[in-house]
PyMOL CGO cylinders between C-alpha atoms (Angstrom):
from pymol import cmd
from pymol.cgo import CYLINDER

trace = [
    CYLINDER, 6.39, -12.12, 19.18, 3.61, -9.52, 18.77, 0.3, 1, 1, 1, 1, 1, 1,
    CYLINDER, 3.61, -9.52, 18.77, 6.09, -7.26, 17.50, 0.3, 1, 1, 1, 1, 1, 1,
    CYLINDER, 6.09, -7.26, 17.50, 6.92, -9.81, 14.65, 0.3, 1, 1, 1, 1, 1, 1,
    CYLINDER, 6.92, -9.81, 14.65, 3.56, -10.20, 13.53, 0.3, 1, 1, 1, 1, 1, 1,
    CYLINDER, 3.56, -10.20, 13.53, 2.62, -6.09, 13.65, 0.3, 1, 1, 1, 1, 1, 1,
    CYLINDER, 2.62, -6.09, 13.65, 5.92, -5.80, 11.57, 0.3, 1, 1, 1, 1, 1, 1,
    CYLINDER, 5.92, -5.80, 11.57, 4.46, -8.81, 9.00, 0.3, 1, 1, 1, 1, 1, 1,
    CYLINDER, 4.46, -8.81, 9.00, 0.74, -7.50, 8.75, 0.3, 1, 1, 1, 1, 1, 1,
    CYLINDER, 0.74, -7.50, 8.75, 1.77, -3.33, 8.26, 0.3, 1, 1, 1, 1, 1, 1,
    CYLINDER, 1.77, -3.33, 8.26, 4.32, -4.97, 5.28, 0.3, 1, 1, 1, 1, 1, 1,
    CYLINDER, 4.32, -4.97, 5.28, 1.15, -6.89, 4.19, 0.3, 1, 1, 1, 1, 1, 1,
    CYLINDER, 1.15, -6.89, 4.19, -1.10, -3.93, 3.90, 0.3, 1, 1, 1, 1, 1, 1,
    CYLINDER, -1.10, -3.93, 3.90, 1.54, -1.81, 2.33, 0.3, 1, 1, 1, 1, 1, 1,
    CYLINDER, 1.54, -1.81, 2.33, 2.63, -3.80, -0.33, 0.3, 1, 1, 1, 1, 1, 1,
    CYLINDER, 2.63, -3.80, -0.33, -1.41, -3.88, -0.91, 0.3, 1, 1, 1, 1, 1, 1,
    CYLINDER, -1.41, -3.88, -0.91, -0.90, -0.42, -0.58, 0.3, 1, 1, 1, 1, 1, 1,
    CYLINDER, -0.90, -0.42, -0.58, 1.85, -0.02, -3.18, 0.3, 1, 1, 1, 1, 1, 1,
    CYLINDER, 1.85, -0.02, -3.18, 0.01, -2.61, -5.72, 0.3, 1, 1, 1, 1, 1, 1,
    CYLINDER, 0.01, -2.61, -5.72, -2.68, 0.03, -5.33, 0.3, 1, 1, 1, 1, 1, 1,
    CYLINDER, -2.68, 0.03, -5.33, -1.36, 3.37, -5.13, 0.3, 1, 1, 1, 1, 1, 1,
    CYLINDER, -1.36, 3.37, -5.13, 1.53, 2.88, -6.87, 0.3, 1, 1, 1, 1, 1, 1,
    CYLINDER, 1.53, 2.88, -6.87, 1.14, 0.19, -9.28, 0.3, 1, 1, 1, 1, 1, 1,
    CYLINDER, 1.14, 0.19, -9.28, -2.45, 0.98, -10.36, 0.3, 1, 1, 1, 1, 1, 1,
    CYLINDER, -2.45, 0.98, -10.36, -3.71, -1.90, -9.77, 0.3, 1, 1, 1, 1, 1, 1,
    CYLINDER, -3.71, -1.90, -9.77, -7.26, -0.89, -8.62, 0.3, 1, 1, 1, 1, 1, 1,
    CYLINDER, -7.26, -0.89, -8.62, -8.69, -3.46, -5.94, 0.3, 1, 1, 1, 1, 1, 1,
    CYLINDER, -8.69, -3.46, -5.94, -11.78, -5.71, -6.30, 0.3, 1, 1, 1, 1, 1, 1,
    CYLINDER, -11.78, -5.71, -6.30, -14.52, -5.75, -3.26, 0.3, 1, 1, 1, 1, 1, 1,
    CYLINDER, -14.52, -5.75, -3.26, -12.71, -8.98, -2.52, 0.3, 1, 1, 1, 1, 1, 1,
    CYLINDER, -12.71, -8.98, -2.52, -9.25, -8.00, -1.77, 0.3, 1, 1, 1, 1, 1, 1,
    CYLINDER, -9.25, -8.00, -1.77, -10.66, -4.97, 0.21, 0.3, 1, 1, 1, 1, 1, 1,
    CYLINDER, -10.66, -4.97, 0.21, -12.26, -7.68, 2.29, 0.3, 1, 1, 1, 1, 1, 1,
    CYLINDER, -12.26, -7.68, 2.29, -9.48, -9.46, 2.26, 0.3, 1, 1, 1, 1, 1, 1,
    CYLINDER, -9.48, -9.46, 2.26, -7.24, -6.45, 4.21, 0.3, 1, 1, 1, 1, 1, 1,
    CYLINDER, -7.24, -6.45, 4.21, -9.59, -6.21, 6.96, 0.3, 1, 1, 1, 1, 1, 1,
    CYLINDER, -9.59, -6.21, 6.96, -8.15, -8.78, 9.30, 0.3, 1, 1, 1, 1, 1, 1,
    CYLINDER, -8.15, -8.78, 9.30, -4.55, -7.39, 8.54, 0.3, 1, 1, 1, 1, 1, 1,
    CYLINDER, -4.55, -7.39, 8.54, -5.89, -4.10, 9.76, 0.3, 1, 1, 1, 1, 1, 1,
    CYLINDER, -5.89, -4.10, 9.76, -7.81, -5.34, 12.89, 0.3, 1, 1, 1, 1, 1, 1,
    CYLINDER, -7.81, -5.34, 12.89, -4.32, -7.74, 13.70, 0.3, 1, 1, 1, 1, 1, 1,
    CYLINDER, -4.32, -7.74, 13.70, -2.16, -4.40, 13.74, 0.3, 1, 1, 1, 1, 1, 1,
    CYLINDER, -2.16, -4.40, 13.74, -4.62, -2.87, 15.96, 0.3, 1, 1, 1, 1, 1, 1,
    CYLINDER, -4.62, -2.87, 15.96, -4.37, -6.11, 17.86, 0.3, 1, 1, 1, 1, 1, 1,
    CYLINDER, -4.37, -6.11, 17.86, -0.89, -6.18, 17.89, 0.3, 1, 1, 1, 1, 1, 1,
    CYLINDER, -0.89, -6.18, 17.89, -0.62, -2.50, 19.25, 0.3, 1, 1, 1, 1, 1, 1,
    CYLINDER, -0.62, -2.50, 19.25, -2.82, -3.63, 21.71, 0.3, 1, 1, 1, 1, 1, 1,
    CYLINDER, -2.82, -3.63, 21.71, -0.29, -6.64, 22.65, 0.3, 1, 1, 1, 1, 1, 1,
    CYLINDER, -0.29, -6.64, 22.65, 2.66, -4.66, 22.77, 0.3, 1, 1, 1, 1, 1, 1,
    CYLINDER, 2.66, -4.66, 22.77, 1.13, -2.36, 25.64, 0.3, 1, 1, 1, 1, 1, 1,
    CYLINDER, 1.13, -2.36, 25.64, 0.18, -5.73, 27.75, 0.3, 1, 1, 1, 1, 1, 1,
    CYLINDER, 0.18, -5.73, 27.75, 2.75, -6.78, 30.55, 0.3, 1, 1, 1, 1, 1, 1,
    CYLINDER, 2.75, -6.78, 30.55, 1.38, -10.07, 31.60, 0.3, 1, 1, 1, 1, 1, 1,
    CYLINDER, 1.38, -10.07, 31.60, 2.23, -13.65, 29.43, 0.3, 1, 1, 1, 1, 1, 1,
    CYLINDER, 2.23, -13.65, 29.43, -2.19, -14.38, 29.72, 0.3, 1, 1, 1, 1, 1, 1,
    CYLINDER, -2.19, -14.38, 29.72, -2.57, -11.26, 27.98, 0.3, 1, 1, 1, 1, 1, 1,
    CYLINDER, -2.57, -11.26, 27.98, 0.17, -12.06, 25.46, 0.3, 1, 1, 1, 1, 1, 1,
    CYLINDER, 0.17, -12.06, 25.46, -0.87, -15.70, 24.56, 0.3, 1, 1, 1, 1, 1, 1,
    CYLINDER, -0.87, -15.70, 24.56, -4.80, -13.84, 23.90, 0.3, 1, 1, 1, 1, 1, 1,
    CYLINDER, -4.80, -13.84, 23.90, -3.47, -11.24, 22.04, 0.3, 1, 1, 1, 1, 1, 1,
    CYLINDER, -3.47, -11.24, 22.04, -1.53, -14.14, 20.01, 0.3, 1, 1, 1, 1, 1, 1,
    CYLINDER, -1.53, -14.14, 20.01, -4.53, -16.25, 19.71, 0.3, 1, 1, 1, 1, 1, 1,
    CYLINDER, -4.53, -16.25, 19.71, -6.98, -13.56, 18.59, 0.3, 1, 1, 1, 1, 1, 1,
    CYLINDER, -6.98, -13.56, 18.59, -4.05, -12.52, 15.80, 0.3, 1, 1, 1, 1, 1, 1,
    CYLINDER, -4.05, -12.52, 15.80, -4.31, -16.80, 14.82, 0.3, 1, 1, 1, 1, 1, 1,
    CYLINDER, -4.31, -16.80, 14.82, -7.98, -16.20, 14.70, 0.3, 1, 1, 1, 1, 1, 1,
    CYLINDER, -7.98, -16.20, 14.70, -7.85, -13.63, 12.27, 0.3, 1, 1, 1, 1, 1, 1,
    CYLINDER, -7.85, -13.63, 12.27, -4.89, -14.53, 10.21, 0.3, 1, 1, 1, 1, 1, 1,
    CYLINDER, -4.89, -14.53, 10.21, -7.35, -17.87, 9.49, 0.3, 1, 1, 1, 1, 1, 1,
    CYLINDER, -7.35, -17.87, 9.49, -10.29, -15.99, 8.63, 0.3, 1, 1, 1, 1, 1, 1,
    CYLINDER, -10.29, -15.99, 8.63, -8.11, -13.77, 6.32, 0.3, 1, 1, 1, 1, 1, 1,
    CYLINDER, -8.11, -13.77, 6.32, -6.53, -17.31, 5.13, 0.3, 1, 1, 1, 1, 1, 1,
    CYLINDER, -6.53, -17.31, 5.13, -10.46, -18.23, 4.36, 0.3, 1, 1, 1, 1, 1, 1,
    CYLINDER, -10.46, -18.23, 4.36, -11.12, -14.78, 2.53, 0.3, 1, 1, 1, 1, 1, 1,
    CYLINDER, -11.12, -14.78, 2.53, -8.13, -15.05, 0.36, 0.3, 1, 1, 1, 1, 1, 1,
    CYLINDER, -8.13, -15.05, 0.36, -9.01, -19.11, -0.33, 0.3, 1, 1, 1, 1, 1, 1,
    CYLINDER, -9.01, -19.11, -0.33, -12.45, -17.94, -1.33, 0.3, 1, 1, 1, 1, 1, 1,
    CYLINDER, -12.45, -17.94, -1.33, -11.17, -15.49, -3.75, 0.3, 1, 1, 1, 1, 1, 1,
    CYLINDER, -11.17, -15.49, -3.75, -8.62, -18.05, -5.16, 0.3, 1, 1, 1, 1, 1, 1,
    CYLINDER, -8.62, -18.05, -5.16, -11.80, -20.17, -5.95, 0.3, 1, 1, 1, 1, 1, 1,
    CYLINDER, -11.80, -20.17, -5.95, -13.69, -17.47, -7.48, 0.3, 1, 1, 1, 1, 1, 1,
    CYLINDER, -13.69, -17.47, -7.48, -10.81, -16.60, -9.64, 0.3, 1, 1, 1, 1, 1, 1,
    CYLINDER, -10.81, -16.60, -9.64, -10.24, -19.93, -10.59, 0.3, 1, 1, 1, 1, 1, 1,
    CYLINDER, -10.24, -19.93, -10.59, -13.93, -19.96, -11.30, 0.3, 1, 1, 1, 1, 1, 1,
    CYLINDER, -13.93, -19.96, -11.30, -14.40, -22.61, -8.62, 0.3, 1, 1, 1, 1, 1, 1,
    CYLINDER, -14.40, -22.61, -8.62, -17.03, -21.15, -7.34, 0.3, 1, 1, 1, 1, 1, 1,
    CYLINDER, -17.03, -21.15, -7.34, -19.13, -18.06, -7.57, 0.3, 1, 1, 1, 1, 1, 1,
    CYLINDER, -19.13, -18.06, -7.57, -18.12, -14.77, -6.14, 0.3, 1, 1, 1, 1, 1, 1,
    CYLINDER, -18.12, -14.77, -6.14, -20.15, -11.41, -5.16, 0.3, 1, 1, 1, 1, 1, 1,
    CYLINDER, -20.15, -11.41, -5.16, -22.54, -10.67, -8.27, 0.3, 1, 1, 1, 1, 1, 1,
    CYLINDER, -22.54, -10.67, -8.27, -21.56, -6.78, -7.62, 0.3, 1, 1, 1, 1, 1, 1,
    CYLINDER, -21.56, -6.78, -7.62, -18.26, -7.97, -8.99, 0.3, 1, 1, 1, 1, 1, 1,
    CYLINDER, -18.26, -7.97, -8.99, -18.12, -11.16, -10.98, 0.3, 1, 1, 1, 1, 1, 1,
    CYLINDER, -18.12, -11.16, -10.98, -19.53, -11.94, -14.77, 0.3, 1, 1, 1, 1, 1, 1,
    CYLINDER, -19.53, -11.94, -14.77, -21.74, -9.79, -16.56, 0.3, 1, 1, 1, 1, 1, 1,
    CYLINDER, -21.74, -9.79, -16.56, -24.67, -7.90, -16.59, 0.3, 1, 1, 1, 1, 1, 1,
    CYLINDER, -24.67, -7.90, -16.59, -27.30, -10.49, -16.68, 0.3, 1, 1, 1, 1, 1, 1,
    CYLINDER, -27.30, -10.49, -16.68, -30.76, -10.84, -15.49, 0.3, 1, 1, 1, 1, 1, 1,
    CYLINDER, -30.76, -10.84, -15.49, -31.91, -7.21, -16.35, 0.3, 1, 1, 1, 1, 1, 1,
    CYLINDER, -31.91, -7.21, -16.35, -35.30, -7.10, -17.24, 0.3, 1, 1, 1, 1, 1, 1,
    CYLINDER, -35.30, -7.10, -17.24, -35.66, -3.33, -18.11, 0.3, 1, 1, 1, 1, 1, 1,
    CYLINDER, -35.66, -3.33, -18.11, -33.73, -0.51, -19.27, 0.3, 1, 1, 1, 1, 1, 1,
    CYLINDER, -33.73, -0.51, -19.27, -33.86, 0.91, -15.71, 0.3, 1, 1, 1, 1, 1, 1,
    CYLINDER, -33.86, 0.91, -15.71, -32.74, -2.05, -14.47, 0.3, 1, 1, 1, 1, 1, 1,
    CYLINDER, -32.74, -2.05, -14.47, -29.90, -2.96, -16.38, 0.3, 1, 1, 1, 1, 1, 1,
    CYLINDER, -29.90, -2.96, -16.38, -29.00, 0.75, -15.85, 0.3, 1, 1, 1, 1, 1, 1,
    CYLINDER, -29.00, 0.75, -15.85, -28.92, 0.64, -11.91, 0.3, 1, 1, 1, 1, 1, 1,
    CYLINDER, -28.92, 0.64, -11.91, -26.96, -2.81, -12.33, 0.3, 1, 1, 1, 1, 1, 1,
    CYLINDER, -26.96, -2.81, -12.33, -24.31, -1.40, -14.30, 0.3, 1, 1, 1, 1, 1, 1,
    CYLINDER, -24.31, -1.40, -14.30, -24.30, 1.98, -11.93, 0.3, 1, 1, 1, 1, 1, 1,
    CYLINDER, -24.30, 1.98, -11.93, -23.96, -0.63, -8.80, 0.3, 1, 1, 1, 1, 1, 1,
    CYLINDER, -23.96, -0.63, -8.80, -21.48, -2.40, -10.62, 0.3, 1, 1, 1, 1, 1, 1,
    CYLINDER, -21.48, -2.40, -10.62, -17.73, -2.73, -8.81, 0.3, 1, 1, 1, 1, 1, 1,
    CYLINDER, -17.73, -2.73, -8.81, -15.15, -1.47, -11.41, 0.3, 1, 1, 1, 1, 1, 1,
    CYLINDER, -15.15, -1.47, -11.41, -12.87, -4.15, -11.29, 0.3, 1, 1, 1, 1, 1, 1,
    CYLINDER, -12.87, -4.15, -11.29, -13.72, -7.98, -11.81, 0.3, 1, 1, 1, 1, 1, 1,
    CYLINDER, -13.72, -7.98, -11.81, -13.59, -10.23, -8.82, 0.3, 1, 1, 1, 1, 1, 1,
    CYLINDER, -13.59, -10.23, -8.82, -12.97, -13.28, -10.96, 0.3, 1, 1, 1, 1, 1, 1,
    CYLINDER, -12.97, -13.28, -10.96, -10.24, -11.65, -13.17, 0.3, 1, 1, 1, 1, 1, 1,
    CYLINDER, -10.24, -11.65, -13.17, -6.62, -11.23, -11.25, 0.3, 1, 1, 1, 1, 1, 1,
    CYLINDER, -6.62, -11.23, -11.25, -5.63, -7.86, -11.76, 0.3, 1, 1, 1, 1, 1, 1,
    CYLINDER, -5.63, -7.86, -11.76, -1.46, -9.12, -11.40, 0.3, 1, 1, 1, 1, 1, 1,
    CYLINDER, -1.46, -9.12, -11.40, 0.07, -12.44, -11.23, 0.3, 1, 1, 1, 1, 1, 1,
    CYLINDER, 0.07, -12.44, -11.23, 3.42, -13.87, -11.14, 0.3, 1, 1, 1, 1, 1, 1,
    CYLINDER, 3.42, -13.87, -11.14, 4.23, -17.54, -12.37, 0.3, 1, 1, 1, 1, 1, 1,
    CYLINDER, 4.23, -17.54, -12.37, 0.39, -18.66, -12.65, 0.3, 1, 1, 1, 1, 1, 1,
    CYLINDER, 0.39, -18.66, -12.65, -0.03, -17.30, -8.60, 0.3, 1, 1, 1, 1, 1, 1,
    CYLINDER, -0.03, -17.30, -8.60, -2.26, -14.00, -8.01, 0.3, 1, 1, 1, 1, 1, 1,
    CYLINDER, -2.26, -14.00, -8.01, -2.09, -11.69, -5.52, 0.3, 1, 1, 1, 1, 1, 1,
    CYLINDER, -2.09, -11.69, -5.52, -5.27, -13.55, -4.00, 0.3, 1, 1, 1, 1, 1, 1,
    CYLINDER, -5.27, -13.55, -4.00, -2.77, -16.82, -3.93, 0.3, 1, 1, 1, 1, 1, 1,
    CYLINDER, -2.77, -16.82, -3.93, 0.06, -14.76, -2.16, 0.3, 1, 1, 1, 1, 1, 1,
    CYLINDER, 0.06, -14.76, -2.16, -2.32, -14.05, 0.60, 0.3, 1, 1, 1, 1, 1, 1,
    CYLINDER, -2.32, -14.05, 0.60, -3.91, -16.69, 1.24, 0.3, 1, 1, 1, 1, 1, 1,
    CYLINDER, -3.91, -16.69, 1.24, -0.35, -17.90, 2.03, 0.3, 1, 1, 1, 1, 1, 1,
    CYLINDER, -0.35, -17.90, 2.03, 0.97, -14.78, 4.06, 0.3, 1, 1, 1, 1, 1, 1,
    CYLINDER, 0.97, -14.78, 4.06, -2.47, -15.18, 5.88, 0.3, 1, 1, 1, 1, 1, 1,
    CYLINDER, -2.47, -15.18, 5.88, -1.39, -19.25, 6.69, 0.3, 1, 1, 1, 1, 1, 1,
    CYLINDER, -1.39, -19.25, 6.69, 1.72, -18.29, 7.21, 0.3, 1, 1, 1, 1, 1, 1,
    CYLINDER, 1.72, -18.29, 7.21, 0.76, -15.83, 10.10, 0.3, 1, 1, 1, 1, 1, 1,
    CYLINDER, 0.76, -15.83, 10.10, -1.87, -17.78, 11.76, 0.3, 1, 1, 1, 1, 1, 1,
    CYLINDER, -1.87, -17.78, 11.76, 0.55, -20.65, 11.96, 0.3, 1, 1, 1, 1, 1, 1,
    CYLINDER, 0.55, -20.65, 11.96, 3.34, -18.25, 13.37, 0.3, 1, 1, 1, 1, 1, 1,
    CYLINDER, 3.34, -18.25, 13.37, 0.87, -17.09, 15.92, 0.3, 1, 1, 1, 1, 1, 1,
    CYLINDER, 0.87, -17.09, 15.92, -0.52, -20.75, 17.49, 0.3, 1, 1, 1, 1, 1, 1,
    CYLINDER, -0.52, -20.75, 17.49, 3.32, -21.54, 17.80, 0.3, 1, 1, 1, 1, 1, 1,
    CYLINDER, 3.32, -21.54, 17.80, 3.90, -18.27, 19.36, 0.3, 1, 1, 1, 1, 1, 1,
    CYLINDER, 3.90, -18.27, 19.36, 1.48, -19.29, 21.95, 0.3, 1, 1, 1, 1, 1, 1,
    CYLINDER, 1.48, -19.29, 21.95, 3.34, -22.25, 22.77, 0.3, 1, 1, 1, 1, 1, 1,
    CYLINDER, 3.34, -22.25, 22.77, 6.11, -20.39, 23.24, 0.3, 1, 1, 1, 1, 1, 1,
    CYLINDER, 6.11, -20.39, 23.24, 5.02, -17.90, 25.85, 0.3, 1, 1, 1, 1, 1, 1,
    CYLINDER, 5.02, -17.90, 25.85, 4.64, -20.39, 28.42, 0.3, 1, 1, 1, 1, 1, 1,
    CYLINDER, 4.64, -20.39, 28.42, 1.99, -19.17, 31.19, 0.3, 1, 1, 1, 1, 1, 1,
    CYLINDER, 1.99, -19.17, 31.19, 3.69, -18.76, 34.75, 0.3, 1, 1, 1, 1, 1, 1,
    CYLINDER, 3.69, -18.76, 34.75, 2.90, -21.05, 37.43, 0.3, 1, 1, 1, 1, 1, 1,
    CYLINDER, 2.90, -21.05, 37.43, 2.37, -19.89, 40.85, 0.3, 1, 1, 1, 1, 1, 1,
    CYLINDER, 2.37, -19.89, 40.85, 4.18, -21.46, 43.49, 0.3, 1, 1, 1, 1, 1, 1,
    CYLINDER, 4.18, -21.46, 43.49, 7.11, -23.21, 41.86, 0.3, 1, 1, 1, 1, 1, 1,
    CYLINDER, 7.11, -23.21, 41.86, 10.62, -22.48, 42.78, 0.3, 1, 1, 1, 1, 1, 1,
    CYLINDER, 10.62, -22.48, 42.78, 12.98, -21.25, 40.61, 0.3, 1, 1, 1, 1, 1, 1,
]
cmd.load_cgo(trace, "trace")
């Protein structure tokens, strides 16, 4: 099971990867956050595969659920601040407003994120890439809590 969900977060992060490096598509401060709990499930998951007992295995599986849904509530944030739902991070969302000086509008364009949280940098039939992982990151967490059920814990003294 842990092995399943290493393989499904390190294709996660490198099709990121590949949007990235190889597509140049340039990441907002969102969908950086938004990798974070992929990273910390492989290291998870590396963790799991080195832990013999089905305890350890059903917490490794249940700390990958826990992070697949807070990666599920990154990505559903950044589908509503793309949508324009709601607001996202002023460092990358809108326009320079609120400058009162020179100097100030200067240090808020300088502190200024290159790419637009609110605009998706790639989408496919109306669904961005924020969409995609919001339902990879559902997907996952789902996979997980039924992988716990499945690694039943041992009982002690019952014949077999």
């Amino acid at each position: 099971m842990t092995v399943l969900f290493l393989i499904a977060s390190g294709a996660v992060i490198a099709i990121a990867l590949l949007f990235q490096y190889v597509g140049g598509f340039a990441p907002c401060e969102l969908c950086l956050y938004e990798r974070w709990p992929y990273y910390a499930a492989i290291a998870v998951a590396i963790i799991g595969l080195f832990s013999g007992s089905n305890a350890a295995m059903r917490a490794v599986l249940g700390l990958g659920a826990a992070l697949f849904l807070a990666g599920t509530a990154l990505a559903a944030y950044h589908v509503g601040v793309e949508q324009h739902w709601i607001a996202g991070p002023t460092a990358c969302t809108g326009g320079p407003g609120g400058a009162d000086s020179i100097e100030a509008l200067k240090a808020q364009l300088l502190s200024r994120e290159p790419v637009n949280c609110d605009e998706p940098a790639w989408t496919a039939f109306g669904i961005s890439l924020a969409a995609l992982n919001l339902l990879a990151s559902l997907a996952l967490a789902v996979f997980c809590l039924a992988a716990i059920r499945l690694v039943a814990p041992r009982r002690a003294g019952r014949a077999t």
